[in-house]
C-alpha positions in Angstrom: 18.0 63.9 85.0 15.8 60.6 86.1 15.0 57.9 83.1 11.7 59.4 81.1 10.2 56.5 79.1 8.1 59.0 77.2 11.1 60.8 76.3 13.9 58.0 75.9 12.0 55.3 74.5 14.6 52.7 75.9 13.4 50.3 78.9 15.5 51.2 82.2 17.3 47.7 83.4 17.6 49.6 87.0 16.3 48.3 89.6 12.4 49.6 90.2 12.2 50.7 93.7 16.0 50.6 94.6 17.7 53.4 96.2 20.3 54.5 94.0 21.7 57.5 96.3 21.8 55.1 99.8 25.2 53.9 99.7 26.3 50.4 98.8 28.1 48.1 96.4 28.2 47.9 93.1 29.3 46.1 90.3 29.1 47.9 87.1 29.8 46.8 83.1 30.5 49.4 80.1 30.4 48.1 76.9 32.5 49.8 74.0 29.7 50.8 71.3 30.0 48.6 68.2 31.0 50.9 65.8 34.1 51.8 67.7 34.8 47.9 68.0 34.7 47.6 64.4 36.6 51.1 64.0 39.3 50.1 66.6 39.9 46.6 64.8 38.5 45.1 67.9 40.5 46.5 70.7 39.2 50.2 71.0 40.1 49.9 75.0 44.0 49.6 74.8 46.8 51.9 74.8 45.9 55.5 74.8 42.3 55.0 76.0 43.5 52.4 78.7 45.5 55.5 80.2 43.0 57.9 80.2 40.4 56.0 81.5 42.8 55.5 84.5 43.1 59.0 84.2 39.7 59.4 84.5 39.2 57.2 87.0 41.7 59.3 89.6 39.9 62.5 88.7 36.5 61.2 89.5 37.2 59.7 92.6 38.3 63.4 93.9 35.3 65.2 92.4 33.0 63.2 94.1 34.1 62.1 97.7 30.8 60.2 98.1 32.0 57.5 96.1 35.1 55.2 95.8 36.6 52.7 92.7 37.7 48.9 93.8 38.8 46.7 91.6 38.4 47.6 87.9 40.0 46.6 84.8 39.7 47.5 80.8 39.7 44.6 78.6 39.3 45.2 74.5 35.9 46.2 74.2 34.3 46.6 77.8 35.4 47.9 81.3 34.2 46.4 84.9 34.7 48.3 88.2 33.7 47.8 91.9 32.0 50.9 93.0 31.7 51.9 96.6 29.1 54.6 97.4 27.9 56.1 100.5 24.8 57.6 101.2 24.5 61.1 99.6 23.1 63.4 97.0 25.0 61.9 93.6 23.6 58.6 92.5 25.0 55.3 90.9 23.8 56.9 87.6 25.3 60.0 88.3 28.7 58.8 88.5 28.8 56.3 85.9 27.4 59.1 83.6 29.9 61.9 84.8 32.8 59.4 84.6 31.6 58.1 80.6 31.0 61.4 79.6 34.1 63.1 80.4 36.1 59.8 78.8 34.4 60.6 75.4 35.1 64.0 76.4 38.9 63.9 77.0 39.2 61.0 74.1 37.2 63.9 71.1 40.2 67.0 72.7 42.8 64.8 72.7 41.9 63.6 69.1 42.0 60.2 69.7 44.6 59.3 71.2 46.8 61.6 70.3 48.4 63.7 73.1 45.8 65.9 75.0 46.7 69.5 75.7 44.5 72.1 77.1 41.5 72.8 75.8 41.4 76.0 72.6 39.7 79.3 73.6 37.9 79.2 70.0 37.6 75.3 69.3 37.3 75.1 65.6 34.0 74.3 64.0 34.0 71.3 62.4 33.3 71.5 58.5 29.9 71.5 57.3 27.7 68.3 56.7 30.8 66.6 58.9 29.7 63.1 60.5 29.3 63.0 63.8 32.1 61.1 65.7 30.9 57.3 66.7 29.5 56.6 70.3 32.6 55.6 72.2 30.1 53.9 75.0 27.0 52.2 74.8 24.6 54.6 76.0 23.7 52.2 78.9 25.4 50.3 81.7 25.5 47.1 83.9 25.0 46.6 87.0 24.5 44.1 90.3 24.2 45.4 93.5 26.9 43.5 95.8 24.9 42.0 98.9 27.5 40.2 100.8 31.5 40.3 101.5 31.5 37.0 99.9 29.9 38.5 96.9 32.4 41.3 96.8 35.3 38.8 97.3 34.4 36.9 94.7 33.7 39.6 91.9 36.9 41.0 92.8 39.0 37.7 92.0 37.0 37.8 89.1 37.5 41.4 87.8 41.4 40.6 89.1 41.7 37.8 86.8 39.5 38.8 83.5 42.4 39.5 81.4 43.5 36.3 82.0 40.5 34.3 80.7 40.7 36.3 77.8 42.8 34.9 75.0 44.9 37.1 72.9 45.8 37.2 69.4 49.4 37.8 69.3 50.0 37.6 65.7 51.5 34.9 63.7 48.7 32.3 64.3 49.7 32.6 68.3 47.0 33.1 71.1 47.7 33.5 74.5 46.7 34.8 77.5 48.9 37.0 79.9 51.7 39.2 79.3 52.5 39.9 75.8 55.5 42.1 76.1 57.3 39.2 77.3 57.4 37.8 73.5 59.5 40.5 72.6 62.0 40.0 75.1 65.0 38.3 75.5 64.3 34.7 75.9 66.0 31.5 77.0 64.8 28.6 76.0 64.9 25.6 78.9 65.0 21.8 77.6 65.3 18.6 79.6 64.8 15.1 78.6 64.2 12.9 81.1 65.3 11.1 84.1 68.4 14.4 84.4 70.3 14.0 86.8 70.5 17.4 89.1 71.5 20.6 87.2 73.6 22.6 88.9 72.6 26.4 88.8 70.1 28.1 86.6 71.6 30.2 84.2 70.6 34.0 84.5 67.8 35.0 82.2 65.5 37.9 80.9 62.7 35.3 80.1 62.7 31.7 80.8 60.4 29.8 77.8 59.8 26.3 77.5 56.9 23.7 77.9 57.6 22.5 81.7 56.8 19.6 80.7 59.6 16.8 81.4 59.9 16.2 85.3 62.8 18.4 85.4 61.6 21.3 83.7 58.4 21.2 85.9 61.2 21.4 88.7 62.8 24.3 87.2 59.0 25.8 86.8 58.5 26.0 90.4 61.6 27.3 91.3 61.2 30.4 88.6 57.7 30.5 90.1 58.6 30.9 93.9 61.6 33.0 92.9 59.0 35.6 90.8 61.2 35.4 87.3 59.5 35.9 84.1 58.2 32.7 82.7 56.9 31.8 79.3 55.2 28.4 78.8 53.8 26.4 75.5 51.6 23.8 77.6 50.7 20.8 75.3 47.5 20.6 76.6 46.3 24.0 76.5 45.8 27.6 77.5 42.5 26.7 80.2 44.4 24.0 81.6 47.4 25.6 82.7 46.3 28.9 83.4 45.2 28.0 86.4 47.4 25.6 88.3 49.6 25.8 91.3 51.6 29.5 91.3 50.4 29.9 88.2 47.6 32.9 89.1 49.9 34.8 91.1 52.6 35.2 88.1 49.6 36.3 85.6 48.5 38.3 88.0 51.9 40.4 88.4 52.4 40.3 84.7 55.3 37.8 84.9 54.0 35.1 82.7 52.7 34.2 79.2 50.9 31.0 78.2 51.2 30.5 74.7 48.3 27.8 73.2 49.9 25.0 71.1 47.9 23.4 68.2 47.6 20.3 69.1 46.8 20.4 72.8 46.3 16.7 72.9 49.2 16.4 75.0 50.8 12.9 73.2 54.6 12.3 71.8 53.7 14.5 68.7 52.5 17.3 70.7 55.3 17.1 72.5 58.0 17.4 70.1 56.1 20.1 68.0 56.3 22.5 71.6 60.5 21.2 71.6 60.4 22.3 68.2 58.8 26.0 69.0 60.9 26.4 71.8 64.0 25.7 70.0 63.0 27.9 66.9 61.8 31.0 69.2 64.4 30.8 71.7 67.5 33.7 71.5 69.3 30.7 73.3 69.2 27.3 74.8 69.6 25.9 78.1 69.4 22.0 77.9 71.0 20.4 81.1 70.6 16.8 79.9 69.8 15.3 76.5 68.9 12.1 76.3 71.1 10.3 73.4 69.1 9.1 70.1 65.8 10.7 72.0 63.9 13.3 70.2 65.2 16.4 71.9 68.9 15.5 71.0 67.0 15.1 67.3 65.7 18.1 67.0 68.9 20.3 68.7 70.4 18.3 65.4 68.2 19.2 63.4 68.2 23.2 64.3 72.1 23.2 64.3 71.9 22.1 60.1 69.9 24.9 59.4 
């Protein structure tokens, strides 16, 4: 059914005049609706609804051949997808619509999130004077038609590399963008002083966390980076600052890497040992190839060990 102002009351934000059925690019925005931001404590687009979304997104691609998904991601309270249509009788509308609807519709069966079965032959009535359930989307959508391959390319990377820009609160005062199962893992910290002579071999490890700050852990950085291991870091100057140097993208990207934002990001000598101090109280174990004697790593080892 086409937009009815008389019967809506809302202001279309389509384009007037554009040819929704053609074919072409699209890149489209759905926004959680607020009350299931505030009921989800933030985050209603993780875990279960993450899963059936993808779900979702499998099915609606083989109902309606006329239309293809790129790159799309959910992030906490919104979801962004590359759509590819081709000329045909289903519009842009018609597919966001379908695909929104039968989230909310798979999300209300399966009580969500718990586990979805088939649907009953009676459903039950819900009681009387019952509440209806909050909006799960806004009853809208974004979207830019994509003009050029250089458009696409870039709104790609960008979709690509969202939930990276996106900082994370990972309890305990700790934000950070990337992989957060990697702070439960097993960890080994790595701490060099410097001007260390060459290490040898790298120990074996589950997760490699440090800084990388000294010249020889930045050494031992690019060698876990070109050798794809999984890589925690404490920068002292800061989550936007490392996320995106050298090698750095690639290892979000595969979900091999969490940057962890320090408090004081000022980068100085007190920066510095506060990050030695996290790694050493975080770490399961320590990997420390050379210790300067009376500097402030060999303190703070010390210091650990008495406790």
């Amino acid at each position: 059914m086409s937009y009815d102002p008389a019967r809506h009351h809302r202001k279309s934000i389509r384009l007037k005049g554009h040819d929704y059925a053609g074919g072409g690019v699209y890149f489209v925005t759905i926004c959680a609706h607020r009350e299931m931001v505030a009921a989800a404590g933030g985050k209603p687009f993780t875990g279960d609804l993450a899963k059936l979304i993808e779900e979702r997104l499998r099915i609606t691609e083989e109902k309606c051949p006329q239309m293809r998904w790129g790159e799309w991601v959910t992030m906490p309270d919104h979801f962004h997808a590359l759509i590819y249509m081709q000329k045909g009788p289903l519009r842009l509308g018609d597919v966001v619509g379908g695909f929104k609807a039968a989230v909310s519709r798979e999300w209300s069966r399966g009580g969500g999130g718990r586990p979805r079965g088939p649907a009953p032959t009676h459903p039950p009535h819900p009681p009387p004077h019952a509440p209806p359930p909050p909006p799960r989307w806004h009853r809208n959508y974004y979207e830019s038609i994509v003009r050029s391959e250089e458009a696409e390319a870039r709104i790609a990377e960008y979709i690509r590399m969202n939930p990276w820009r996106c900082a994370q609160e990972l309890g305990d005062g700790l934000r950070g963008i990337g992989n957060p199962a990697l702070w439960n893992r097993e960890k080994l910290g790595v701490l060099c002083s410097r001007n260390a002579p060459k290490i040898g071999r790298l120990p074996a490890a589950d997760v490699y966390f440090g800084g990388w700050h000294s010249p020889k852990e930045k050494e031992i950085l690019n060698w876990l980076q070109k050798n794809k291991r999984r890589i925690i870091a404490c920068p002292a100057w800061g989550i936007e600052k490392h996320a995106f140097a050298p090698g750095v993208r690639d290892a979000l990207e595969e979900n091999r890497m969490l940057i962890l934002e320090m408090r004081d990001v000022s980068g100085n000598l007190a920066a510095a040992e506060a990050r030695n101090h996290f790694v050493i109280e975080h770490a399961d174990a320590l990997f420390t190839p050379h210790v300067s004697r009376g500097g402030m790593l060999e303190r703070l080892i010390a210091a650990s060990q008495d406790q």
